[in-house]
N, C-alpha and C positions, 0 to 999 in steps of 0.2 A: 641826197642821202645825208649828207655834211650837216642839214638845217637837223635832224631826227637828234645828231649830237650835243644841242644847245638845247632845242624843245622840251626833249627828256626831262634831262635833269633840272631845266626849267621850272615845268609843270609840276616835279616832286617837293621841289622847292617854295612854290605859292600854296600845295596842299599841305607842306606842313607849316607851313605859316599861319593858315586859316585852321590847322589842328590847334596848333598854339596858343590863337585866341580864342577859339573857344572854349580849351579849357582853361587860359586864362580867367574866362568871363564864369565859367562854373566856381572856382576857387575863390572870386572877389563876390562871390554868394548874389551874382546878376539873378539867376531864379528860383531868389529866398522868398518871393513875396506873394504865397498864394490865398490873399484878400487882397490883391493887386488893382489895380483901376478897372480891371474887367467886373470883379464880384462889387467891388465899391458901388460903382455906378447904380445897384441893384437895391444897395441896401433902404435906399429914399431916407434916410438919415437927412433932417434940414440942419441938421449944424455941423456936415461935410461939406457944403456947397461953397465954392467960391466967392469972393467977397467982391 
């Protein structure tokens, strides 16, 4: 029952951590880019292609 005292607050501890970053990741505009390499690839544009 003693380990439930460390686990707890543990576990509230790495969930708000991974809240943290992600809204870290929203605020530094991580999903500003919707013509991202998904729609890119689509457009067959020959002067996007790698060199």
């Amino acid at each position: 029952m003693n380990i439930m005292l460390v686990l707890a607050p543990l576990s509230v501890l790495i969930a708000l951590g991974g809240l943290a970053a992600f809204w870290w990741s929203l605020k530094s505009g991580q999903y500003d880019d919707p013509a991202g390499d998904a729609a890119r690839i689509l457009a067959g544009d020959p002067d996007d292609r790698p060199l």
